[in-house]
N, CA, C and O atoms as a MOPAC input file, in Angstrom:
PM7 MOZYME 1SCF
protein

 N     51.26000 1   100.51400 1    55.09900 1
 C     51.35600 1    99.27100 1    55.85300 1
 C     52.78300 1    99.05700 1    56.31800 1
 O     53.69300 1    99.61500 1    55.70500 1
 N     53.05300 1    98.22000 1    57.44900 1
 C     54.25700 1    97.84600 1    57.91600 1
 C     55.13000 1    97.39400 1    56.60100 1
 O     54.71700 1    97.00000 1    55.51100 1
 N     57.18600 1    97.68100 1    57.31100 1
 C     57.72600 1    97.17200 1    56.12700 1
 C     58.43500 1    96.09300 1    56.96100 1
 O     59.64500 1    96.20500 1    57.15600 1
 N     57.89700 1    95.28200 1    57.35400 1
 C     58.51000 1    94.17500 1    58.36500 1
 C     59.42100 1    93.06500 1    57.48200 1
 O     58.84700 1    92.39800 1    56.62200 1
 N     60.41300 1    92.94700 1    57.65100 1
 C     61.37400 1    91.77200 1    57.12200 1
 C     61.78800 1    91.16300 1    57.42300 1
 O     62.44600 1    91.62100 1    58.35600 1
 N     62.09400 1    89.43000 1    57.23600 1
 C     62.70700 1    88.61800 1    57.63900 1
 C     63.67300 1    88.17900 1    57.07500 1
 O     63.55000 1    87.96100 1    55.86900 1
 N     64.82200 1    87.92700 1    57.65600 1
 C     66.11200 1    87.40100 1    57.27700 1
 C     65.86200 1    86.27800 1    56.68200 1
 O     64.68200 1    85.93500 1    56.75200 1
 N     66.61400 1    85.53200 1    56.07700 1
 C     66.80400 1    83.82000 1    55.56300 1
 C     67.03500 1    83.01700 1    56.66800 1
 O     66.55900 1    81.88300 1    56.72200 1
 N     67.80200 1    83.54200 1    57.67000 1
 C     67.58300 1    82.68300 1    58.92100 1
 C     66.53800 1    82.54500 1    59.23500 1
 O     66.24800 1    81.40800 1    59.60500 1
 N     65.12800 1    83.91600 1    59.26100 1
 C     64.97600 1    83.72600 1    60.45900 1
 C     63.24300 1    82.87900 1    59.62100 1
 O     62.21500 1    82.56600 1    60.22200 1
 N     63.49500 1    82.77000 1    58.40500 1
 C     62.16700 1    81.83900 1    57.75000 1
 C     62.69700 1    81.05800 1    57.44200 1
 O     61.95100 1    80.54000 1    56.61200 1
 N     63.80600 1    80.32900 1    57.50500 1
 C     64.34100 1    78.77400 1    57.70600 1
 C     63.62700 1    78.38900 1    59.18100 1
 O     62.67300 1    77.61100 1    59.19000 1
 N     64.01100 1    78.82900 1    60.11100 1
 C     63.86700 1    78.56100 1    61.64300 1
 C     62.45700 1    78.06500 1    61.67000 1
 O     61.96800 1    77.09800 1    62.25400 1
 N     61.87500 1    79.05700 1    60.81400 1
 C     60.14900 1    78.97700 1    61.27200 1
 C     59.64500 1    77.89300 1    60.88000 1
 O     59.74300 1    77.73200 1    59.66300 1
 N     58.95800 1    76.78900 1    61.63800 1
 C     58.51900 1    75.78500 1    61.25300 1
 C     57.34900 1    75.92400 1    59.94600 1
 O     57.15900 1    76.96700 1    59.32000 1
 N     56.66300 1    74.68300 1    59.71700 1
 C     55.35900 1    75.17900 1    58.92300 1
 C     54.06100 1    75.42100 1    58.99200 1
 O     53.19800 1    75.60700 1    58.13400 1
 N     54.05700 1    75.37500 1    60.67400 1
 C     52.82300 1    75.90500 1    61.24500 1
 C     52.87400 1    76.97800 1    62.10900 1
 O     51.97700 1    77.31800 1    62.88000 1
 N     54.15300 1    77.59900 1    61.93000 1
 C     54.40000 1    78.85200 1    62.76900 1
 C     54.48100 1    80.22700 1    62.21000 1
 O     54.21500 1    80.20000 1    61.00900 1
 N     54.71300 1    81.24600 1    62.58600 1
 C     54.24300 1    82.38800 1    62.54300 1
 C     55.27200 1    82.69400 1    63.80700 1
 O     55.45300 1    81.88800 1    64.72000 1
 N     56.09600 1    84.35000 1    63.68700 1
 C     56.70800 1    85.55500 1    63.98500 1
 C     55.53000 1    86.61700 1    65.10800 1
 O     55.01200 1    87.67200 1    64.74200 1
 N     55.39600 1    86.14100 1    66.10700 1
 C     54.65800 1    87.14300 1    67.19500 1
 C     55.43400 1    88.02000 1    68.10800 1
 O     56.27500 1    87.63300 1    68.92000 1
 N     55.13300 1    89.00500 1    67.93000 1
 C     56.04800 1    90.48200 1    68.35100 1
 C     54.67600 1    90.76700 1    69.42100 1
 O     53.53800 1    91.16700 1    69.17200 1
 N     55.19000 1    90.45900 1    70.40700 1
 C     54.12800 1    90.87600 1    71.61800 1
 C     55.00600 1    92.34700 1    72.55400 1
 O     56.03000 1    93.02200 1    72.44500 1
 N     53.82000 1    92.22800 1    73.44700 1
 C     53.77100 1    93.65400 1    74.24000 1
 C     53.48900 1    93.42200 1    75.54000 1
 O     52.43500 1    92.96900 1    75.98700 1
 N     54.91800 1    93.89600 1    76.42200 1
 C     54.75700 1    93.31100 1    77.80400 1
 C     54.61500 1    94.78400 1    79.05600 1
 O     55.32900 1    95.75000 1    79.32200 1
 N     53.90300 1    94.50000 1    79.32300 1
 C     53.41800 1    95.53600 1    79.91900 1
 C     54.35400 1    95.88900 1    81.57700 1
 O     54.42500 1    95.17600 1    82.57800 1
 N     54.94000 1    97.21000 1    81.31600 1
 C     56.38800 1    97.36300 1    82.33000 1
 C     55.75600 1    98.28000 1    83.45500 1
 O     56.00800 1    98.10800 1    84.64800 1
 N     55.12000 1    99.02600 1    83.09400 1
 C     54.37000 1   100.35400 1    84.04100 1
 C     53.16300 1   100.25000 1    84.60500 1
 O     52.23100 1    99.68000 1    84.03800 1
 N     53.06400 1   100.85300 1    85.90100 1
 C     52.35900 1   100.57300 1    86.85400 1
 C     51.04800 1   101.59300 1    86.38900 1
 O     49.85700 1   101.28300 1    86.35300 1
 N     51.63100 1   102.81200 1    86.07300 1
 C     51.31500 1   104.14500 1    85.83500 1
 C     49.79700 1   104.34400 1    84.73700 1
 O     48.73200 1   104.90600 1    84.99100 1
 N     50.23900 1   103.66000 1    83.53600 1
 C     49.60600 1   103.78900 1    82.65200 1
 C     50.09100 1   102.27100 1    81.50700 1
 O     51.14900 1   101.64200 1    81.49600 1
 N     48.64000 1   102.05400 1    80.52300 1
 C     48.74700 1   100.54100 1    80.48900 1
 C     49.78200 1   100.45000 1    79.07000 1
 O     49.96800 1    99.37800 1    78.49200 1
 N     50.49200 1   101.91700 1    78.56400 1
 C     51.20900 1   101.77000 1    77.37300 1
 C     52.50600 1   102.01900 1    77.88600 1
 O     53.16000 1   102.59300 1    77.01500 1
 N     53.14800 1   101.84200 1    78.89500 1
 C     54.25300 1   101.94500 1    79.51000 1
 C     54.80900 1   100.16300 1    79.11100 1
 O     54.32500 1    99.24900 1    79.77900 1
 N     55.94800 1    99.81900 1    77.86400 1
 C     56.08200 1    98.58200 1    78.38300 1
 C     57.58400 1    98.08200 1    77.11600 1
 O     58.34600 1    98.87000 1    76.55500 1
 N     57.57300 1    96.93600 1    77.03600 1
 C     58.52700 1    96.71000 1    76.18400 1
 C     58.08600 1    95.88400 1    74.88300 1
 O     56.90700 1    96.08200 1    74.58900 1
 N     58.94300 1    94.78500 1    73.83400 1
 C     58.68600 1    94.23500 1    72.99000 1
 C     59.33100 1    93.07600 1    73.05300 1
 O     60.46000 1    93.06900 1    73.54200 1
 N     58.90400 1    92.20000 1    72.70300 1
 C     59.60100 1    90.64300 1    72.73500 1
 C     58.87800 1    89.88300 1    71.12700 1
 O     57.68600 1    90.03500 1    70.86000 1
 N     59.65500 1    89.24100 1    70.37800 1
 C     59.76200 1    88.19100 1    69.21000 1
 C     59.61900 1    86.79400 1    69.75300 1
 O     60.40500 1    86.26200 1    70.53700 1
 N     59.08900 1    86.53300 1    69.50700 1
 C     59.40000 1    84.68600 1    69.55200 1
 C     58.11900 1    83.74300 1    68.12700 1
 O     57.17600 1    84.23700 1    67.50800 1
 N     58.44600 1    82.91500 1    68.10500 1
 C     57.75100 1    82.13400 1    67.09600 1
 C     56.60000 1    81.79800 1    68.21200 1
 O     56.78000 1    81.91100 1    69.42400 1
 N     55.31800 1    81.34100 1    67.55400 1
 C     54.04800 1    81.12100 1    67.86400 1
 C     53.29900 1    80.15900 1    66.83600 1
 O     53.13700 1    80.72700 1    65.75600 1
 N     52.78900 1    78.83700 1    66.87500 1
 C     51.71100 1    78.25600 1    66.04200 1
 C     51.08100 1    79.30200 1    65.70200 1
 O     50.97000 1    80.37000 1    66.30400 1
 N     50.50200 1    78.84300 1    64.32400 1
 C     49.10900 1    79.70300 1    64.02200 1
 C     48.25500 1    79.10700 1    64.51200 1
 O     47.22200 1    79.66800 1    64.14900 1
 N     47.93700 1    78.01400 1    65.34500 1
 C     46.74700 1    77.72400 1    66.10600 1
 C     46.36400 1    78.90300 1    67.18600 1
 O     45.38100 1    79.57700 1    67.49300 1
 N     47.56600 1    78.76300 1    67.52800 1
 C     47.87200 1    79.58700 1    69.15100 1
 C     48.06300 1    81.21500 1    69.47000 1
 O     48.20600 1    81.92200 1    70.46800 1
 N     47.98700 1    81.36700 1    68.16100 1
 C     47.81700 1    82.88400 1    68.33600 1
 C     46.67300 1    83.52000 1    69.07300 1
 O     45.68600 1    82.79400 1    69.18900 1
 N     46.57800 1    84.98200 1    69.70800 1
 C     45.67300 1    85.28500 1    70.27800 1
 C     44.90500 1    85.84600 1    69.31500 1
 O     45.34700 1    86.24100 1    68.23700 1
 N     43.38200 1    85.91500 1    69.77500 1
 C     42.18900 1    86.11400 1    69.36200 1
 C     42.81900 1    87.41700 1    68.57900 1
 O     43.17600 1    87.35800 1    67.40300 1
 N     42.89800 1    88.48400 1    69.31000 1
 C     43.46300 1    90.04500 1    68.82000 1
 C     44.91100 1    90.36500 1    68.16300 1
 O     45.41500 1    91.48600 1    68.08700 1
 N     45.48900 1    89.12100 1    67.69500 1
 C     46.45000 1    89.59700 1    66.94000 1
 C     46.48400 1    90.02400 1    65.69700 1
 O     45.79500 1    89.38200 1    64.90500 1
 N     47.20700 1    91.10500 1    65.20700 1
 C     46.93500 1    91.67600 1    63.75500 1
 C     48.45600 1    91.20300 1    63.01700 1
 O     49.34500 1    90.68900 1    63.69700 1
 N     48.55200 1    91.36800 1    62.06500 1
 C     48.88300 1    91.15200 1    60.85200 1
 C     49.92600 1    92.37600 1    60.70600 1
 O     49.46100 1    93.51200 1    60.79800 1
 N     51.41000 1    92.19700 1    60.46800 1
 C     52.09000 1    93.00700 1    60.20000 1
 C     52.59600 1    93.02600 1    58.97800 1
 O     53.76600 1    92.65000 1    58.89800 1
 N     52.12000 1    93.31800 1    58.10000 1
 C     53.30400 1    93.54200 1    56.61600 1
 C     52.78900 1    91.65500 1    56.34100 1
 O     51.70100 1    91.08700 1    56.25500 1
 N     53.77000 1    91.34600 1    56.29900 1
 C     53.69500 1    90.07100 1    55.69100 1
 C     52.78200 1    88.52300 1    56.74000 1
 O     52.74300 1    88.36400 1    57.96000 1
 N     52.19300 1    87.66400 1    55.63800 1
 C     51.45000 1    87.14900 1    56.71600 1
 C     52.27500 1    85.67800 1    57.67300 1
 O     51.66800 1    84.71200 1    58.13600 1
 N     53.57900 1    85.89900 1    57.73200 1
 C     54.16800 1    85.40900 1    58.88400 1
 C     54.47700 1    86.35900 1    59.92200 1
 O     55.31700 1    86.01000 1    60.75200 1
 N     54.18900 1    86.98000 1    59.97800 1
 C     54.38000 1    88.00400 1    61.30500 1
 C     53.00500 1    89.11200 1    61.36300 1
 O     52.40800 1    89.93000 1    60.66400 1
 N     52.98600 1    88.23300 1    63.28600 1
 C     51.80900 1    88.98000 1    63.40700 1
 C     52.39300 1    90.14100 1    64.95400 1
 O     53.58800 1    90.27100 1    65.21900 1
 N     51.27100 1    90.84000 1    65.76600 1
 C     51.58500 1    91.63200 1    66.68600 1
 C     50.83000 1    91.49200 1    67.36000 1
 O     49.98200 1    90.64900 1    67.06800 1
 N     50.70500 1    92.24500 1    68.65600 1
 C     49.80300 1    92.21300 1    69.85500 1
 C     49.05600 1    93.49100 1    69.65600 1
 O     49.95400 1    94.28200 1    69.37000 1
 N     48.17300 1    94.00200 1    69.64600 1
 C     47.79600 1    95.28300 1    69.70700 1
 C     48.28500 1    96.19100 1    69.60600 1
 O     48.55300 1    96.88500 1    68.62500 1
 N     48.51100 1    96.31700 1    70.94800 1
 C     49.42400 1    97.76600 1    71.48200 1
 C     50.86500 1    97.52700 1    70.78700 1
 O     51.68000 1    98.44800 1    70.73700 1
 N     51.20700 1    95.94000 1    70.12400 1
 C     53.00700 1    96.51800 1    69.65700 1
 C     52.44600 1    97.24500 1    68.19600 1
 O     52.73200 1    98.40400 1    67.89300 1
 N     51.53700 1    96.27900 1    67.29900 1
 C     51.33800 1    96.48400 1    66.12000 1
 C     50.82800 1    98.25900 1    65.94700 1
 O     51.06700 1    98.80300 1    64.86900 1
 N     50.30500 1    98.86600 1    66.79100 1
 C     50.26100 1   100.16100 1    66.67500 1
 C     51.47600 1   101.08700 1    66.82500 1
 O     51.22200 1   102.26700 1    66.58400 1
 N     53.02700 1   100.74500 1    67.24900 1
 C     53.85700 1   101.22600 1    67.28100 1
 C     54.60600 1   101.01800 1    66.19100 1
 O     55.43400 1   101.78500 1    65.70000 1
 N     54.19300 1    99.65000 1    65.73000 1
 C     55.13000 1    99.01600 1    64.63400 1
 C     54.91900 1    99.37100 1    63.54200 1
 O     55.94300 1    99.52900 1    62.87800 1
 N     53.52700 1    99.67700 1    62.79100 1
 C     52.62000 1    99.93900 1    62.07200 1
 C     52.93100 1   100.35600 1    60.58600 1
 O     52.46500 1   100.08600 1    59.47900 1
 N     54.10700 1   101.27400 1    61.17100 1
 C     54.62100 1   101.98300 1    59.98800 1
 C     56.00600 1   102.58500 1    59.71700 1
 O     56.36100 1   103.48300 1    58.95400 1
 N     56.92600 1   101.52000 1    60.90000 1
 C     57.98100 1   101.62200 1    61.00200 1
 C     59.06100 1   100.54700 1    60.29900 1
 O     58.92200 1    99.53200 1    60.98200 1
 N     59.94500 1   100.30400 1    59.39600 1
 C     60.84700 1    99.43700 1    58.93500 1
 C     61.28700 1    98.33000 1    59.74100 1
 O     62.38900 1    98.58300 1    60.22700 1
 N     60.91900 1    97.38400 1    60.01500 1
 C     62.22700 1    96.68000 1    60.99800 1
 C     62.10000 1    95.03200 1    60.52700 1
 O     61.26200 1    94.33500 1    59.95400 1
 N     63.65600 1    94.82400 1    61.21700 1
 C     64.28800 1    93.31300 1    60.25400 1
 C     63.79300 1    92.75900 1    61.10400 1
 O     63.43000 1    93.39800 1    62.09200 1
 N     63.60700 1    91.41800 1    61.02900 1
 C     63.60000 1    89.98200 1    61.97700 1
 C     64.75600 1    89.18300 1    61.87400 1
 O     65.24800 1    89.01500 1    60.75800 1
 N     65.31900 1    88.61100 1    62.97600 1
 C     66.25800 1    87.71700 1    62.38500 1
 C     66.38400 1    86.46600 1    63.93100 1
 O     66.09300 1    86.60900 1    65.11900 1
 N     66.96500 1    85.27900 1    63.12500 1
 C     67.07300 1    84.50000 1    64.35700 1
 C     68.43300 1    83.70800 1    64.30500 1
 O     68.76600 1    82.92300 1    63.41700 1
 N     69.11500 1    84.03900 1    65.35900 1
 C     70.06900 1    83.43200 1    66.05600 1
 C     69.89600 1    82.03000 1    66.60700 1
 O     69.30600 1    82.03300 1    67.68800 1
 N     70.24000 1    80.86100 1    66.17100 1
 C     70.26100 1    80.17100 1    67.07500 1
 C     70.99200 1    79.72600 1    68.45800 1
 O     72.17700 1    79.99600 1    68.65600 1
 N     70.37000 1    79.18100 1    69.18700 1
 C     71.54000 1    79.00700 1    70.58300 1
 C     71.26400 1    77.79900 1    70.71800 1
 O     70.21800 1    77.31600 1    71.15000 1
 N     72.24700 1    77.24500 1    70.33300 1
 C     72.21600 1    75.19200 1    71.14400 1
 C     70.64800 1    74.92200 1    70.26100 1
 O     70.47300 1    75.52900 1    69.20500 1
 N     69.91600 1    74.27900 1    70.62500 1
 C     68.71300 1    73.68300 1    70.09200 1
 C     67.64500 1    74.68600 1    70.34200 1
 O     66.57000 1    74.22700 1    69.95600 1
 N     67.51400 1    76.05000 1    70.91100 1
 C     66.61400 1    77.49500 1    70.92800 1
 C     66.60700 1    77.58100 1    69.69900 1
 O     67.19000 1    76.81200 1    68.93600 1
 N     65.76100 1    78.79100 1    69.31200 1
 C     66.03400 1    79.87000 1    68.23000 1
 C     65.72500 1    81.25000 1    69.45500 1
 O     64.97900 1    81.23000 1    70.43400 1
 N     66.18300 1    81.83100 1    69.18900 1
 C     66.59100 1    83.36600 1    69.14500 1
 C     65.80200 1    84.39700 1    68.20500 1
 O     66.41400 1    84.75500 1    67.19900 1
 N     64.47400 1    84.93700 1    68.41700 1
 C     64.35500 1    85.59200 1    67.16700 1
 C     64.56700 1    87.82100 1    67.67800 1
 O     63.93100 1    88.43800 1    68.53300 1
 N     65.35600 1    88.20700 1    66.99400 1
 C     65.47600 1    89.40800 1    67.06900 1
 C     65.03700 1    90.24000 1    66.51300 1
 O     64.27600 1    89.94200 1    65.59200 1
 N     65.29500 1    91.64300 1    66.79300 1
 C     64.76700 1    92.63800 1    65.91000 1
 C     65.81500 1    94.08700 1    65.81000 1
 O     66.32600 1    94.53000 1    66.83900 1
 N     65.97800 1    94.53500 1    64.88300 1
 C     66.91100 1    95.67900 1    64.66700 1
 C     66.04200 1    96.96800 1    65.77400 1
 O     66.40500 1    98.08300 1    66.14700 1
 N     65.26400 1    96.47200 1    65.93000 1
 C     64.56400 1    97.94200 1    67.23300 1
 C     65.74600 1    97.99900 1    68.04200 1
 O     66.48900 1    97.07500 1    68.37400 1
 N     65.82300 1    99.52000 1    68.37500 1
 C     66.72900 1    99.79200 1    69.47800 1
 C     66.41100 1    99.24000 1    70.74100 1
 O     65.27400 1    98.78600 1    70.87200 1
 N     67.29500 1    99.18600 1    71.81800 1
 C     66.93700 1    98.06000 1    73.04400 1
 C     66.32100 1    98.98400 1    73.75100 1
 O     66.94600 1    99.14700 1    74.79900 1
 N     64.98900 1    99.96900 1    73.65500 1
 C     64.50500 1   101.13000 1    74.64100 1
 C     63.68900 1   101.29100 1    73.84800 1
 O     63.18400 1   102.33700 1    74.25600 1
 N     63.01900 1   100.95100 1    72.74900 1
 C     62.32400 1   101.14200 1    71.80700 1
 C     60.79800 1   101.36000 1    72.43900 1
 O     59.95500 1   102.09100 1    71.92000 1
 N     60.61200 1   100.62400 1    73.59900 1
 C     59.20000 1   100.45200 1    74.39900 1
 C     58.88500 1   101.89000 1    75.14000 1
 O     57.80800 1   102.48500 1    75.11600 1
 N     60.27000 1   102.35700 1    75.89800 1
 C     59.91200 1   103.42600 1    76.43400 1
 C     59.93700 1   104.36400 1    75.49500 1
 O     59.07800 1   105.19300 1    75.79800 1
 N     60.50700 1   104.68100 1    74.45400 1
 C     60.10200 1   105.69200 1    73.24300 1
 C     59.27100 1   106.01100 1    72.79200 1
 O     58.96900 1   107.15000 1    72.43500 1
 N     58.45900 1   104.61500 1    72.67600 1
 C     56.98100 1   104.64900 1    72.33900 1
 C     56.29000 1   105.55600 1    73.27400 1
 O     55.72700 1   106.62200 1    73.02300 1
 N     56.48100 1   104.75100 1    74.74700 1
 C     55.35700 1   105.11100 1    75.57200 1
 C     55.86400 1   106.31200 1    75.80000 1
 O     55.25000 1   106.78600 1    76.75600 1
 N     56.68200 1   107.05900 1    75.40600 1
 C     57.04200 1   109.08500 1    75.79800 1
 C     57.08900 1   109.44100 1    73.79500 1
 O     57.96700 1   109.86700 1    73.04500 1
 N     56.25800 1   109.17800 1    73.67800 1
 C     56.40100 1   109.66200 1    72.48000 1
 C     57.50200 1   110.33800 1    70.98900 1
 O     57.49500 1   111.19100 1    70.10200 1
 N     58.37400 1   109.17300 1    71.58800 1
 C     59.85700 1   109.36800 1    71.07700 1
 C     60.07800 1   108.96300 1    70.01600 1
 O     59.97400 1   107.74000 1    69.91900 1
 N     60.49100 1   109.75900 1    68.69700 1
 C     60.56400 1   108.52500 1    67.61300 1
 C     61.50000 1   107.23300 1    67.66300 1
 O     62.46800 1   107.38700 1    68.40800 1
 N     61.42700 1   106.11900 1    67.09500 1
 C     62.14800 1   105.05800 1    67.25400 1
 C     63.59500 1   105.37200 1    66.57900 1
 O     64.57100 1   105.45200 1    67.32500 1
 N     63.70200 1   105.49800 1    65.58700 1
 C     64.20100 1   105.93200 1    64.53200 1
 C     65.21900 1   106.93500 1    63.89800 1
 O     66.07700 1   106.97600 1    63.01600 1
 N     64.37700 1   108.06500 1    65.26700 1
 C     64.75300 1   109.58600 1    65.13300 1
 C     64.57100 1   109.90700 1    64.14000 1
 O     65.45500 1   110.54300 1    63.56500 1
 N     63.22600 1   109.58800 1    63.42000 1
 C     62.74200 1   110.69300 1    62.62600 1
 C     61.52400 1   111.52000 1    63.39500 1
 O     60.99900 1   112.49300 1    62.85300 1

């Protein structure tokens, strides 16, 4: 199973009806796993029908991220800016196209 982690920031930030959604934005014209990754907080009302469960049950995924993510290490953390939160991830900033060319994230 995923080893997904969150900072102390970034489960202070999280309200008490929210939840860590790591979605999947679709970049390529070509083919539908061409794309990137984005964090942001989400109600648990509001989550989508098809989101799964990463590692811990404040963080969930979109399909297509949670199959990249699946079984890879990565931190969460959130920055705030002015009255935002910021939520990040130690993924490299290309991490989407790695996926979609079959690149490890990681370099393993």
């Amino acid at each position: 199973m995923s080893q997904i982690t969150l900072t102390a920031a970034a489960r202070q930030a999280l309200r008490a009806d929210e939840v860590v959604f790591v979605d999947w934005h679709v970049t390529g014209l070509c083919c539908a796993d061409a794309g990137e990754f984005s964090v942001r907080p989400l109600r648990r009302s509001r989550l989508p029908r098809r989101a799964r469960r990463l590692g811990t049950d404040l963080v969930y995924a979109h399909p297509t991220a949670w199959v990249h993510l699946a079984e890879l290490p990565v931190t969460i953390d959130c920055r705030p800016l002015g009255r935002w939160r910021r939520f990040t991830t130690d993924l490299p900033p290309d991490a989407g196209l790695r996926c979609c060319l079959g690149r490890p994230i990681y370099g393993r």
